[in-house]
C-alpha positions as CSV (number, residue, x, y, z in Angstrom):
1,X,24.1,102.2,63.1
2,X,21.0,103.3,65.2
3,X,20.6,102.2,68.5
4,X,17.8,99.7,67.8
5,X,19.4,97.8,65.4
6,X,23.0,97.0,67.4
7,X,20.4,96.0,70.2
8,X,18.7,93.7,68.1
9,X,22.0,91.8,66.6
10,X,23.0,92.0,70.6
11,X,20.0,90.1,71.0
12,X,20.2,87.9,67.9
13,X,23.6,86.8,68.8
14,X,22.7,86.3,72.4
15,X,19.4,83.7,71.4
16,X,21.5,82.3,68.5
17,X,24.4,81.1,71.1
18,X,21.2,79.9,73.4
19,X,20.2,77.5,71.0
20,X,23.6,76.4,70.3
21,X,24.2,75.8,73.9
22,X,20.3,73.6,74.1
23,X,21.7,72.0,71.5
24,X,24.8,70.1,72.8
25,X,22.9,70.0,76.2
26,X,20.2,67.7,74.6
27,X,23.3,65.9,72.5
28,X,24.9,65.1,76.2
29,X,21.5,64.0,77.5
30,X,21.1,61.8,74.8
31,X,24.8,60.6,75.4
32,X,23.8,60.1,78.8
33,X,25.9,62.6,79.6
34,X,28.8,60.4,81.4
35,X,32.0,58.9,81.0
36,X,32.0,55.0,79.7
37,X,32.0,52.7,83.0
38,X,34.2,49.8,83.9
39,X,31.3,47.7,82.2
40,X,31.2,49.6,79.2
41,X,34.7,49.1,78.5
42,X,34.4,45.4,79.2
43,X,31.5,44.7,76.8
44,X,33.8,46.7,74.4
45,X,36.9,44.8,75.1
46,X,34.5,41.6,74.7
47,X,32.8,42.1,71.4
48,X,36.2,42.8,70.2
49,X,37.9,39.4,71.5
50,X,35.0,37.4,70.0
51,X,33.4,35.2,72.3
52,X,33.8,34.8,75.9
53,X,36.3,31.5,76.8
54,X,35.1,29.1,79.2
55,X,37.7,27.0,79.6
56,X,41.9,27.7,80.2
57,X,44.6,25.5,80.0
58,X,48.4,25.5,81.0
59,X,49.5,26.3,77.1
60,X,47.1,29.4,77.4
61,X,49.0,31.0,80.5
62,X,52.6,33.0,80.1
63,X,55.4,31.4,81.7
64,X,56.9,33.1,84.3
65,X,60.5,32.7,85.9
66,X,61.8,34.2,89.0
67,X,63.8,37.6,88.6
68,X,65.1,37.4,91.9
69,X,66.5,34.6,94.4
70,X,63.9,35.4,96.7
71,X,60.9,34.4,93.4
72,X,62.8,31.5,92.8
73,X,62.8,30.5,95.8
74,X,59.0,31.1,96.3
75,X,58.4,29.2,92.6
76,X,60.5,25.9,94.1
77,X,58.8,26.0,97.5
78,X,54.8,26.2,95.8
79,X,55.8,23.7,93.0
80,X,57.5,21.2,95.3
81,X,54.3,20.3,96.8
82,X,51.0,19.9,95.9
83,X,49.2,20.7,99.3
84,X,51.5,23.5,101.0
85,X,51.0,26.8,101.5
86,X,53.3,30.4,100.5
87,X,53.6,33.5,102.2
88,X,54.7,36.0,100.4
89,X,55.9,39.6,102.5
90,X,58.6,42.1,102.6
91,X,59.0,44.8,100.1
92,X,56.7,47.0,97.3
93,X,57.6,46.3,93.7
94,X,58.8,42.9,94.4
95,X,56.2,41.4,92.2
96,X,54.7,39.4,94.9
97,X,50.9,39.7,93.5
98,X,51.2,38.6,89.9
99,X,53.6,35.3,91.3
100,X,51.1,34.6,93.5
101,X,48.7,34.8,90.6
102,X,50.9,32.9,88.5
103,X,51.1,30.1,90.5
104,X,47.6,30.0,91.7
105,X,46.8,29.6,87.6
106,X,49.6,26.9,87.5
107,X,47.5,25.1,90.2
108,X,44.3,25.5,88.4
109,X,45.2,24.9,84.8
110,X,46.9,21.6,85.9
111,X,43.5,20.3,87.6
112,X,44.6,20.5,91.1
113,X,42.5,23.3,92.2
114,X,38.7,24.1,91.0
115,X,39.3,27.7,91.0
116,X,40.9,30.8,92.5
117,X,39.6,33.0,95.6
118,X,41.0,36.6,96.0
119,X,40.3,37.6,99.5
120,X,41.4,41.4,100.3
121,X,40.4,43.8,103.1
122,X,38.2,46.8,101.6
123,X,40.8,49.3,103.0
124,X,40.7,52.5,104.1
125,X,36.9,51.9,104.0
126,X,36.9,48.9,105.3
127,X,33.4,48.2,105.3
128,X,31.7,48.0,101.8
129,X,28.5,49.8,102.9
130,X,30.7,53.0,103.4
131,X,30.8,53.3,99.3
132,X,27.7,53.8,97.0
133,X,26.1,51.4,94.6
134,X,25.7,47.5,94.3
135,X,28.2,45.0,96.2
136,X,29.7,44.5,92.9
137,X,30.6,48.2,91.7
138,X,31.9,48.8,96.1
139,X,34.3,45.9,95.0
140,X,35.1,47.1,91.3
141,X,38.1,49.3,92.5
142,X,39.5,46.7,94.6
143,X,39.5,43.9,91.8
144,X,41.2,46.4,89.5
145,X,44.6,45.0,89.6
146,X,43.4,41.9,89.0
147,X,41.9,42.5,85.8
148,X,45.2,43.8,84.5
149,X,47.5,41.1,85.9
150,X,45.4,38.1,84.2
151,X,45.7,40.3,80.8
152,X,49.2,40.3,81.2
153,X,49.3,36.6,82.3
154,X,46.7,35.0,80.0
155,X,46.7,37.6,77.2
156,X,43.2,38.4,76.8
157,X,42.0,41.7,78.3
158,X,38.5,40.0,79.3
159,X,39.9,37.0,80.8
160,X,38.9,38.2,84.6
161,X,35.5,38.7,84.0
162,X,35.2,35.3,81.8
163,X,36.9,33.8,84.4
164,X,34.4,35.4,86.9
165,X,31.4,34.4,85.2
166,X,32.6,30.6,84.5
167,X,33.0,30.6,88.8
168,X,36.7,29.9,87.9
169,X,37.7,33.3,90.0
170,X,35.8,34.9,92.9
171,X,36.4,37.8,95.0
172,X,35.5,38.0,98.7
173,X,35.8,40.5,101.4
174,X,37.0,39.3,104.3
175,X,33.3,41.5,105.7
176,X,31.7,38.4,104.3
177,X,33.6,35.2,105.7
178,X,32.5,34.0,108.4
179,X,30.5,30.6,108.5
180,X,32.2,29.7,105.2
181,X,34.6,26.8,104.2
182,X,36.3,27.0,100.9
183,X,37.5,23.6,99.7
184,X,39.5,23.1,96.3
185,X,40.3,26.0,95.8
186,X,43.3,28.5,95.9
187,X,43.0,31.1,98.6
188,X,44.9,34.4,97.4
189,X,45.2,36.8,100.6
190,X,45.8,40.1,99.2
191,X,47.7,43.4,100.5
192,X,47.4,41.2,103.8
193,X,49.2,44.0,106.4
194,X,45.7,45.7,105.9
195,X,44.3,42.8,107.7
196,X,44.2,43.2,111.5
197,X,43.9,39.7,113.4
198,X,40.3,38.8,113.8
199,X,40.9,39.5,109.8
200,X,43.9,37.2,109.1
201,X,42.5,34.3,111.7
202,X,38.8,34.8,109.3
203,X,40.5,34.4,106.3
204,X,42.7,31.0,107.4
205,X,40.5,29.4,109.1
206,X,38.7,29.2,106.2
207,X,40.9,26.9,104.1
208,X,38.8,23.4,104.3
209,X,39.9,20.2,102.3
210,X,42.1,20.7,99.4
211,X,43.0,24.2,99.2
212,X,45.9,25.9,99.8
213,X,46.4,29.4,100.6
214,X,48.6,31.9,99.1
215,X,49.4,35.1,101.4
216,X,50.8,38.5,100.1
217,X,51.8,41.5,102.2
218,X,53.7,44.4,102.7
219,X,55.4,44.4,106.3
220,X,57.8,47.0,105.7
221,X,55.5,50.4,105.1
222,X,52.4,50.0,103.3
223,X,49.8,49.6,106.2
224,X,46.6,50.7,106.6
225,X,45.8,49.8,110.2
226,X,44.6,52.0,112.6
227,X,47.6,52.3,115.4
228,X,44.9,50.3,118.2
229,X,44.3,47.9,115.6
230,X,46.1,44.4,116.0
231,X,48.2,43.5,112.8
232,X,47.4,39.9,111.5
233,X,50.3,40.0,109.6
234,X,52.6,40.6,112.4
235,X,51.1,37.9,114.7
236,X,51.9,35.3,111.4
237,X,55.3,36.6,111.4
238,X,55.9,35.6,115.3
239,X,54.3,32.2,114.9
240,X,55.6,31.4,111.8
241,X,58.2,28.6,112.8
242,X,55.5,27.0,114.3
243,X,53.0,26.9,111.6
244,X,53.1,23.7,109.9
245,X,52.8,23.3,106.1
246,X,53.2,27.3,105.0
247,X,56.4,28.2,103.3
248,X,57.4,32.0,104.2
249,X,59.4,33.9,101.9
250,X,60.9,37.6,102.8
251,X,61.3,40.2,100.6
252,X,63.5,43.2,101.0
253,X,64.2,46.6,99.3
254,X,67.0,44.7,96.9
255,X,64.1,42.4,95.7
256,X,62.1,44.9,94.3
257,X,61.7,44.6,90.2
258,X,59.1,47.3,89.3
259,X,61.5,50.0,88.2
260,X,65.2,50.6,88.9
261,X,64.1,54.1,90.3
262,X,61.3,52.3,92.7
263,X,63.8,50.4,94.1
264,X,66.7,53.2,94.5
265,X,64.0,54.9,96.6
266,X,63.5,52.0,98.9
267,X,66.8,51.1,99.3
268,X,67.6,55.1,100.5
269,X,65.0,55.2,102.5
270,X,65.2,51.8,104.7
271,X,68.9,52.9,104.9
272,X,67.7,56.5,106.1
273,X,64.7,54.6,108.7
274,X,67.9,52.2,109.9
275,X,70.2,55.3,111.1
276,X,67.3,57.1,112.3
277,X,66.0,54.1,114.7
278,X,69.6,53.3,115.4
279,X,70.5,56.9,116.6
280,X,67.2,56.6,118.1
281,X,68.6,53.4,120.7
282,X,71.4,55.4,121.1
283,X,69.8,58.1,122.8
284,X,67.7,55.6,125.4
């Protein structure tokens, strides 16, 4: 074969994979070239549960009983009153989100509370500005869990964002608090060690008439403070037996129910941080 004519397939071959390679580069740009969004997914999920619901009831919420002493006692203290307050801290894995869920929705289906409000910090960037695009999509990986919970607790994957458009839910960063009052509604304080006490005293002093709050936080390990920064969660700890009206309920390494493994690994390692701060005493 003459030199010429291998140069020419050469150069066939090399404008034939060209085209091949415009080709799925127009296909992607038609595609939009990207990944399918949270709202993608959720106008999926949507069209495929029928219409959106407006309106939930007790009989449309899965009963939940405590796994532990520690959620039964939290269930009897919430339910044994109608205006108190629950704290809920201690371990990871002890399920302390979706109770506190459950029994805000237990409040709310029964007609004592016009709707829910999730209040979280926007931690490790605490400030929303730091992340790119609207207020909504800063917040979207901070009401992630939530979506997932209310699936699990109401059994409709949508039911967060129906619940968000009806007004029943609404999420708040504690950047955007002040000069509010929330009345008749139930105040879920989320992943609340990440609050420092400016935080905290923001978020309770914003309970007005006829809501109750509902506090979750890890005061073992999971803290994402700075070390200068004043821990709300620990100040509540100290004043605790003298704040009226809010049940407090501790959870340790034994409580946790997310996995038997989860909870072998806490349960070694508060041992192994017990001897080591004990030995450390010791040394003083």
């Amino acid at each position: 074969m003459s030199h010429s004519r291998q140069s020419q397939r050469r150069t066939g071959s090399n404008k034939g994979q060209g085209q091949r390679e415009e080709r799925r580069g127009n296909r992607a740009e038609r595609r939009g070239n990207k990944a399918p969004n949270v709202v993608d997914i959720n106008d999926a999920v949507a069209r495929k549960e029928g219409p959106a619901k407006k309106q939930w009831h007790e009989h449309d919420l899965r009963h939940i009983q405590g796994m532990t002493d520690n959620q039964d006692t939290a269930i009897e203290a919430y339910l044994a009153t109608d205006d108190g307050h629950l704290g809920l801290l201690g371990s990871a894995g002890a399920g302390k989100t979706l109770l506190a869920l459950y029994l805000a929705f237990i409040s709310y289906t029964r007609g004592e509370a016009e709707g829910v409000t999730i209040v979280r910090s926007s931690v490790p960037k605490r400030d929303p500005g730091a992340l790119p695009g609207t207020l909504e999509q800063k917040q979207a990986p901070y009401e992630a869990p939530y979506r997932s919970l209310l699936h699990f607790l109401f059994g409709r994957a949508s039911t967060y964002d129906d619940m968000k458009e009806a007004g029943v839910i609404e999420y708040k960063s504690t950047s955007y608090l002040r000069g509010t009052t929330i009345d008749n509604r139930i105040i879920l304080v989320e992943e609340a060690q990440n609050l420092d006490f400016d935080e905290i005293d923001s978020v309770l002093t914003r309970a007005g008439t006829g809501s109750r709050v509902i506090l979750t936080g890890d005061t073992l390990r999971q803290c994402d403070l700075k070390h200068f920064e004043v821990s709300g969660i620990q100040i509540l700890q100290q004043v605790k037996d003298k704040l009226e009206g809010m049940t407090i309920v501790e959870f340790g390494p034994q409580d946790c129910v997310r996995s038997g493994f989860a909870k072998s690994w806490l349960l070694a390692t508060e041992e192994f941080f017990t001897e080591q701060r004990a030995r450390e005493r010791n040394e003083r």
